[in-house]
ROLUMGU-176265 format. One record per residue (C-alpha): residue number from 0; x, y, z. Coordinates in Angstrom, 1 decimal, padded with zeros to 4 digits. Layout:
// residues N
<node nr="NUM" px="X" py="Y" pz="Z"/>
...
***
This chain:
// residues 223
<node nr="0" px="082.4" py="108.2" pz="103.7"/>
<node nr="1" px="084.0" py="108.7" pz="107.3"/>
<node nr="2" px="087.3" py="110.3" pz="107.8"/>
<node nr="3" px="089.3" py="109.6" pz="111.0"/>
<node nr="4" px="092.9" py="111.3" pz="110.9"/>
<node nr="5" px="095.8" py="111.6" pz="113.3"/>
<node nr="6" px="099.0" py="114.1" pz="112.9"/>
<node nr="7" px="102.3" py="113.7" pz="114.5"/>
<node nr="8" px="104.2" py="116.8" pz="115.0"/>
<node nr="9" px="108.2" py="117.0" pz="115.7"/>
<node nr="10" px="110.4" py="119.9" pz="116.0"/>
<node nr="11" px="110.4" py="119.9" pz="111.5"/>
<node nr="12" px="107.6" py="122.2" pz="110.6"/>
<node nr="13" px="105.4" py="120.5" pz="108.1"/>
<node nr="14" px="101.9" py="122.6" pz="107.7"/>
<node nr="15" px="099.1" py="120.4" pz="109.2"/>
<node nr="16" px="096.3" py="119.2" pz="106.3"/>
<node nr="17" px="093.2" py="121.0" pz="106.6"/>
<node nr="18" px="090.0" py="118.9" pz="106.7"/>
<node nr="19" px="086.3" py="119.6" pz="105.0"/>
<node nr="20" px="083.6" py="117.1" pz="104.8"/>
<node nr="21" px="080.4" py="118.4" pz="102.6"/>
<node nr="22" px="077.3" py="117.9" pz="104.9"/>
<node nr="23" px="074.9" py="117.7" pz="101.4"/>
<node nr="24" px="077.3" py="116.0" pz="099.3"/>
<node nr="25" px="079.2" py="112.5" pz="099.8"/>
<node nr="26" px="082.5" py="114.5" pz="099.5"/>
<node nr="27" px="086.0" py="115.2" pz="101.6"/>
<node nr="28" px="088.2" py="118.1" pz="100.8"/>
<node nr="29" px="091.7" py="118.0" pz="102.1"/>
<node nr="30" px="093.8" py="121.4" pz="101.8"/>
<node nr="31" px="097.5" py="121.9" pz="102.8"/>
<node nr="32" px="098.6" py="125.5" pz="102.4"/>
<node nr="33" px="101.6" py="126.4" pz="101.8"/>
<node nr="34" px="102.1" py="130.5" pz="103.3"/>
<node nr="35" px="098.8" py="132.6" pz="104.2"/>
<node nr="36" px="095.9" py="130.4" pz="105.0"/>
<node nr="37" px="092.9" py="132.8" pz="104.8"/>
<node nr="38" px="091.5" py="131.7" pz="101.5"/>
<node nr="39" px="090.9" py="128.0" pz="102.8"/>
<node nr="40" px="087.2" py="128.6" pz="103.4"/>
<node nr="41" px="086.5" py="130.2" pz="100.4"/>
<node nr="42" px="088.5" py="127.4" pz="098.5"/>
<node nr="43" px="085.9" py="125.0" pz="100.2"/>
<node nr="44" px="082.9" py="127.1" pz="099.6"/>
<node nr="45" px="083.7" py="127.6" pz="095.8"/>
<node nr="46" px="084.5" py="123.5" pz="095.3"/>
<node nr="47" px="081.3" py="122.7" pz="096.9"/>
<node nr="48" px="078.9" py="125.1" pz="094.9"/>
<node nr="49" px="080.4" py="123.9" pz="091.6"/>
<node nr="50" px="080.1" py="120.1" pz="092.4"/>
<node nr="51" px="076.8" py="120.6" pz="094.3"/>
<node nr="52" px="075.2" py="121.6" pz="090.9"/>
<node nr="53" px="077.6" py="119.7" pz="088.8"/>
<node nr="54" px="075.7" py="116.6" pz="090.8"/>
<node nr="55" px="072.3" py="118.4" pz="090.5"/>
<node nr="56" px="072.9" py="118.7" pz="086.0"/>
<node nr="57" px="072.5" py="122.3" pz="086.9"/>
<node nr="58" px="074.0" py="124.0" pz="084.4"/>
<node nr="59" px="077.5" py="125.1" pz="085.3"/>
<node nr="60" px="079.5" py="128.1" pz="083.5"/>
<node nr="61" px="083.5" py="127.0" pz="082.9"/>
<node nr="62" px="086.0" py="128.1" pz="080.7"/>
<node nr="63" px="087.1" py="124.3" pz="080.3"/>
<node nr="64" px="085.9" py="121.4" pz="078.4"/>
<node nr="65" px="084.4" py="118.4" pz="079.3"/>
<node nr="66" px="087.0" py="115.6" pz="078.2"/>
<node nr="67" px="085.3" py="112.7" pz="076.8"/>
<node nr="68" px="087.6" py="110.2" pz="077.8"/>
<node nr="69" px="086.9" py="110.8" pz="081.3"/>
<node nr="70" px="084.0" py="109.8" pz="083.5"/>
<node nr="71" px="081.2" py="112.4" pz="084.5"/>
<node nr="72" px="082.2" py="112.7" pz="088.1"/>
<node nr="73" px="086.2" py="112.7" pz="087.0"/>
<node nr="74" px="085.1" py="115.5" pz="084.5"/>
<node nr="75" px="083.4" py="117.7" pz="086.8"/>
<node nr="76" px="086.3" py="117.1" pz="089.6"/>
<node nr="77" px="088.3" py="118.0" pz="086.9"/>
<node nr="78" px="087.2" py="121.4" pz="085.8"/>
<node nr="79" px="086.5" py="122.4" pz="090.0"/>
<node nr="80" px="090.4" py="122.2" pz="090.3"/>
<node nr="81" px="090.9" py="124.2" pz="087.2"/>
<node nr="82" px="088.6" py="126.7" pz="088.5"/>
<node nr="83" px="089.9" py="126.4" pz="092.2"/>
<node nr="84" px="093.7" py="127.0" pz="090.6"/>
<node nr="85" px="091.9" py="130.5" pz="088.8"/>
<node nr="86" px="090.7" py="131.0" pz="091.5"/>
<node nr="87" px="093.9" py="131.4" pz="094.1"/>
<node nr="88" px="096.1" py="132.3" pz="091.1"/>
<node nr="89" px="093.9" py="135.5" pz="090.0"/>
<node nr="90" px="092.7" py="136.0" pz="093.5"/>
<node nr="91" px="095.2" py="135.4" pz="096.4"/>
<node nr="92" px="097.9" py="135.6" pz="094.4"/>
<node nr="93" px="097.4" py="138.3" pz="092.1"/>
<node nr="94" px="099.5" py="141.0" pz="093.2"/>
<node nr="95" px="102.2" py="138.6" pz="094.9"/>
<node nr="96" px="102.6" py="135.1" pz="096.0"/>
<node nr="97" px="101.0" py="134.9" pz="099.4"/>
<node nr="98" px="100.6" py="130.9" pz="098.8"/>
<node nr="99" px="100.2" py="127.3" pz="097.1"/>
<node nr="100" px="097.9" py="124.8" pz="098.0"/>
<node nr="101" px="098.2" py="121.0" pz="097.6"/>
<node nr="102" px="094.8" py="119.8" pz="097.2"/>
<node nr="103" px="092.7" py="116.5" pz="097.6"/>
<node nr="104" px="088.8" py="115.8" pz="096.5"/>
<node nr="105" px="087.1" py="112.9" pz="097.4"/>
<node nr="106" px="083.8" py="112.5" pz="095.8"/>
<node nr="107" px="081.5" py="109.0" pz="096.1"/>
<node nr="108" px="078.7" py="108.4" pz="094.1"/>
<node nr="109" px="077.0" py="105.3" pz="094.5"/>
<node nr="110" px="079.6" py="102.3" pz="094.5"/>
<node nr="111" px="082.1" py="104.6" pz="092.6"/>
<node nr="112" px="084.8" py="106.4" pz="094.4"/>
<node nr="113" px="086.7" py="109.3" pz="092.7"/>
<node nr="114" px="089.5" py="111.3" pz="093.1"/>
<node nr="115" px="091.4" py="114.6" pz="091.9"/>
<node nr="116" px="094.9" py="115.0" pz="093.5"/>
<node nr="117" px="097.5" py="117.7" pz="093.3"/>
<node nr="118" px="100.0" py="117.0" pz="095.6"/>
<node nr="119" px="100.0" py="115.6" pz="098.8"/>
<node nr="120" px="098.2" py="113.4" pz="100.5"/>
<node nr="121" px="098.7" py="110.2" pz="098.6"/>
<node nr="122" px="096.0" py="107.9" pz="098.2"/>
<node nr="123" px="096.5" py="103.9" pz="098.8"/>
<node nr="124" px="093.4" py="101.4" pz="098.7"/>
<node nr="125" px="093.1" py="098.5" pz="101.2"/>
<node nr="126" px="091.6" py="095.6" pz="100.4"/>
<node nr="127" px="093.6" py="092.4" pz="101.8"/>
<node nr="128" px="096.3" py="094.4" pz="101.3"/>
<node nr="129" px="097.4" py="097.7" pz="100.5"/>
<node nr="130" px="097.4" py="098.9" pz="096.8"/>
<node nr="131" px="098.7" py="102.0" pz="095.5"/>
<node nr="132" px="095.9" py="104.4" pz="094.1"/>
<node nr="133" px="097.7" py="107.9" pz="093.5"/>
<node nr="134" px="101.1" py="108.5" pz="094.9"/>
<node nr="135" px="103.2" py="111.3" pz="093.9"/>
<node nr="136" px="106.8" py="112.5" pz="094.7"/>
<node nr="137" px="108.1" py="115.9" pz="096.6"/>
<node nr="138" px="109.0" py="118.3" pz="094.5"/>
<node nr="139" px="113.1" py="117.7" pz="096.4"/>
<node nr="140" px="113.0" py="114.5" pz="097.0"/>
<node nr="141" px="115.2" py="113.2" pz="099.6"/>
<node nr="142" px="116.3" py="110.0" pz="101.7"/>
<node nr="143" px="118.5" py="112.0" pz="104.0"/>
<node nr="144" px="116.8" py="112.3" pz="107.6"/>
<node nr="145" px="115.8" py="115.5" pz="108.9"/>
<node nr="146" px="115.1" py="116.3" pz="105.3"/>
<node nr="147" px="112.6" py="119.6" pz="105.3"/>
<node nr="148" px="109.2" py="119.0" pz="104.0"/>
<node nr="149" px="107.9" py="120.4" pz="100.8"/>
<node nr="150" px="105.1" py="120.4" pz="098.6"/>
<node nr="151" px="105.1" py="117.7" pz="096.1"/>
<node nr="152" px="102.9" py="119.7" pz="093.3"/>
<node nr="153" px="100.3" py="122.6" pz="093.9"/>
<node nr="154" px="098.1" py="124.8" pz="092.6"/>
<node nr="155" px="097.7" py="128.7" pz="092.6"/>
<node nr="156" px="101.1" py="129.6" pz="091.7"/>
<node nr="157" px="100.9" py="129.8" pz="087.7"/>
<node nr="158" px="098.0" py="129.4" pz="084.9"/>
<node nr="159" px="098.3" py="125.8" pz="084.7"/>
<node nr="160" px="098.3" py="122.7" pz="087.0"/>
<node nr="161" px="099.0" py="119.6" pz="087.5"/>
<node nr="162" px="097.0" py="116.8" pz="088.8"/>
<node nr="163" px="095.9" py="113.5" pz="089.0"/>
<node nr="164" px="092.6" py="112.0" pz="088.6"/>
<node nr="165" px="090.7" py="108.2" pz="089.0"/>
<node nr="166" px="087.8" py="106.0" pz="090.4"/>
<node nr="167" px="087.5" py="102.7" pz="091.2"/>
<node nr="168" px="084.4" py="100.7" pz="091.9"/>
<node nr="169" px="084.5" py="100.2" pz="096.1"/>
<node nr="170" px="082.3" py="098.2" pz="098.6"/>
<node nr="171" px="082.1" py="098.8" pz="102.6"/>
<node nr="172" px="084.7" py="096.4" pz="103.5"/>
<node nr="173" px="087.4" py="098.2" pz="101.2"/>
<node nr="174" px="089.1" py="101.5" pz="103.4"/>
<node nr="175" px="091.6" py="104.3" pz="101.6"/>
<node nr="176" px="094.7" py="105.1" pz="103.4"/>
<node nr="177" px="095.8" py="109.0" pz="102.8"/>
<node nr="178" px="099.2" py="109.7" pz="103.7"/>
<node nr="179" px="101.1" py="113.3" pz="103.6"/>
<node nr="180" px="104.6" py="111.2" pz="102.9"/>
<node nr="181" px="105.8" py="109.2" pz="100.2"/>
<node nr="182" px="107.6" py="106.4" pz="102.2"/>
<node nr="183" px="105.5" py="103.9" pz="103.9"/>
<node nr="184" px="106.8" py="102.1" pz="106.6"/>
<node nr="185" px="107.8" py="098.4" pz="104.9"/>
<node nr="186" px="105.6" py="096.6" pz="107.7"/>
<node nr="187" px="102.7" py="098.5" pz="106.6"/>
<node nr="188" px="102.4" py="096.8" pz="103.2"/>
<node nr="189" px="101.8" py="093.2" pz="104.9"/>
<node nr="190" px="099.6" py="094.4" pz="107.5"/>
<node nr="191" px="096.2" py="092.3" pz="107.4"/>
<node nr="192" px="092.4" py="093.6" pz="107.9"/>
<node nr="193" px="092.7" py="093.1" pz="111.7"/>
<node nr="194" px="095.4" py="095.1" pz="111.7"/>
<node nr="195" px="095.0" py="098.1" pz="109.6"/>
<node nr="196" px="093.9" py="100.9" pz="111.9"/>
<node nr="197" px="095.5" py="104.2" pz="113.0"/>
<node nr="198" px="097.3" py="103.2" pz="115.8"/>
<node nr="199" px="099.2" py="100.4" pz="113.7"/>
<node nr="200" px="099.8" py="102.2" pz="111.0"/>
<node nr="201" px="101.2" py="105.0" pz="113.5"/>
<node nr="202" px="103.6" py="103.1" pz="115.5"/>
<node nr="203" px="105.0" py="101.6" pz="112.0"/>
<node nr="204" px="105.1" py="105.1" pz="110.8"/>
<node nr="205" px="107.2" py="106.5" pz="114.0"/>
<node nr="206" px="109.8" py="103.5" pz="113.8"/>
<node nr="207" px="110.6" py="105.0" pz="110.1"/>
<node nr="208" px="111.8" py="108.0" pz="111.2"/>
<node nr="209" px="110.6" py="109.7" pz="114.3"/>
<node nr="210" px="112.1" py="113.1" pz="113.7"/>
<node nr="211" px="109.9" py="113.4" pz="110.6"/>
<node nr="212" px="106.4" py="114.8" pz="110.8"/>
<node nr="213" px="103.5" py="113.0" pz="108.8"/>
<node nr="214" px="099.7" py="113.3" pz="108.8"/>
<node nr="215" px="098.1" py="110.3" pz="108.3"/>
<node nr="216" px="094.1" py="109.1" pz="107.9"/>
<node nr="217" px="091.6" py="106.6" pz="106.8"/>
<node nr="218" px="088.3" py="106.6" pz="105.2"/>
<node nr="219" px="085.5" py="103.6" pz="105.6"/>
<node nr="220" px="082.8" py="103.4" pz="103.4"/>
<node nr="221" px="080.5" py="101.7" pz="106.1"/>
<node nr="222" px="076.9" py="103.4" pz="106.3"/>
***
């Protein structure tokens, strides 16, 4: 998997997503934090250990369950966000909200690509045209311009979390769309292959609403 990303910045303060890609594992970790930002690396560290010998079948302590109606790689991305939520809530947190984090793993395996989202960015599949994968709503929604970003869900803030989790069968001429917003330019959903870069995509973005800052980026699965 390849990751090319662009941001566009205004005078609206949205916190810019925070990029890992796994050099032993097929994997991309994107973090927005929300307050402090000086647990990202360990975030990263602790999500790679545990799926690095989830994918090995080394044996892995958690307090969670494996859920049987889920797939193996879903399961184990699974219980790493559980863990990673522990993690900020008992660590980072534990004396006083410092900060929330929304939270994206991408994990392929062969031809199957899965995800675990909480929060932002949303996830859209393109192949001939764009398809909604995982999309979820700010937590204040809001058509007014100039509205101020927020989070859309998190983790670190309370025991539990919320999150979303799929895979889908992909091939090399297939590429996912991640998006920090939740409304897509309406050109954008009839743009064809030739079109579908990040300069489009961009421009269309811009015409939407060019006060509003957005972080935007695409992933190929070409070797």
């Amino acid at each position: 998997m390849k990751l090319h990303e662009r941001n566009y910045s205004t005078k609206v303060i949205r916190p810019k997503p925070t990029v890992f890609q796994s050099t032993d594992l097929n994997m991309i970790v994107i973090m927005t934090c929300w307050g402090e930002s000086s647990f990202k690396d360990r975030i990263f560290e602790e999500i790679q250990k545990f799926v690095f010998a989830a994918e090995g079948d080394v044996e892995v302590t958690s307090p969670f369950e494996m859920n049987t109606y889920l797939s193996r790689n879903c399961n184990f991305l699974r219980m790493c966000t559980l863990l990673i939520n522990d993690l900020i809530y008992r660590g980072e947190n534990r004396d006083s909200y410092k900060s929330c984090y929304e939270l994206t793993i991408l994990y392929k395996k062969d031809n199957k690509f899965s995800w675990v989202q909480v929060g932002s960015p949303n996830l859209y599949l393109f192949k001939d045209k764009l398809i909604p994968l995982s999309v979820s709503v700010p937590l204040a929604y809001s058509m007014t311009p100039n509205a101020l970003p927020l989070p859309q869900q998190y983790l670190g803030t309370e025991m539990h979390c919320h999150f979303q989790l799929g895979e889908i069968v992909v091939d090399s001429s297939q590429k996912v769309l991640l998006f920090s917003e939740t409304s897509l330019y309406k050109d954008t959903w009839a743009l064809e292959t030739a079109d579908f870069n990040l300069d489009r995509l961009m421009k269309n973005q811009i015409q939407l609403d060019p006060e509003s800052p957005f972080w935007m980026a695409i992933i190929d699965f070409k070797d």
